[in-house]
C-alpha positions, 0 to 999 in steps of 0.5 A: 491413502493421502488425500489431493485438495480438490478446489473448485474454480472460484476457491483456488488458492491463487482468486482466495489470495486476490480476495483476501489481498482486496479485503486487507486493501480494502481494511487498510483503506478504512485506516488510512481515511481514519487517520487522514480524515477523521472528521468523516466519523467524528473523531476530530478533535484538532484543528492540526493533523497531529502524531496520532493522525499521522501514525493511523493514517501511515499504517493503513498505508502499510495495510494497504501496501501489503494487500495490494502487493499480496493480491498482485502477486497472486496473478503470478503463476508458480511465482516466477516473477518478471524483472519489472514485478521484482523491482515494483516490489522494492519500489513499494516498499521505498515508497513506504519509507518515503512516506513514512520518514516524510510523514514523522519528518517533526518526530524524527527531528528533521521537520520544522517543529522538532520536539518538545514541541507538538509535531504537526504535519505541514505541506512539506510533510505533505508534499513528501508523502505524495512522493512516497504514495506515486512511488508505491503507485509505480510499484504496483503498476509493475506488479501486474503481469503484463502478457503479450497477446499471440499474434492474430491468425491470418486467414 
């Protein structure tokens, strides 16, 4: 006799996708403010922002992005998206690339300070990275399932 899963209203699959979608957000955040600032935990050890600084805080970027994006799409029902929600998606996803081609602009060798000398993260780099980051805000402001509220009964 097969067995159906049975699952209250506070552990249905969709609010354990949001959920764990805000602690990946959440995890990503902690990466992210590691690597941008790191002097909050006294881990500075440059007065630069330097490679590794910018590799941890563009991979809590990353966490971030995907548990934002997993936590949006958990609102979706039977996951039918809209035009809007597939294009936030993509949007989130270029948003990263900029952030991330911004940020290793110097060991990429299209910064200022291409190698053998220390890649340091300047306020072009800076600059471009914002970009990345509003585009990856947009994105995710299209992920949220808008619905039109029913028209009010007159009486």
């Amino acid at each position: 006799m097969a067995e159906t899963a049975s699952f209250s209203p506070d552990t249905s699959p969709s609010r354990l996708r949001i959920r764990f979608g805000l602690i990946v957000t959440l995890i990503g955040l902690v990466i992210f403010l590691l690597g941008a600032r790191p002097e909050l935990v006294s881990l500075d050890r440059s007065p630069v922002v330097g490679f590794v600084q910018i590799a941890v805080f563009l991979v809590g970027l990353a966490v971030i992005c995907v548990g934002g994006y997993t936590a949006l799409t958990a609102f979706w029902r039977n996951g039918e998206r809209s035009i809007a929600a597939d294009i936030g998606s993509r949007l989130v996803a270029t948003g990263y690339v900029i952030a991330v081609f911004a940020g290793m602009a110097d060991v990429f060798g299209m910064g200022t300070q291409t190698l053998p000398r220390v890649p340091v993260f300047g306020p072009w780099q800076a600059t471009g990275v914002q970009i990345g980051q509003v585009v990856i805000c947009l994105g995710l402001l299209l992920l949220i399932p808008f619905r039109r509220l029913p028209p009010a009964v007159q009486e």
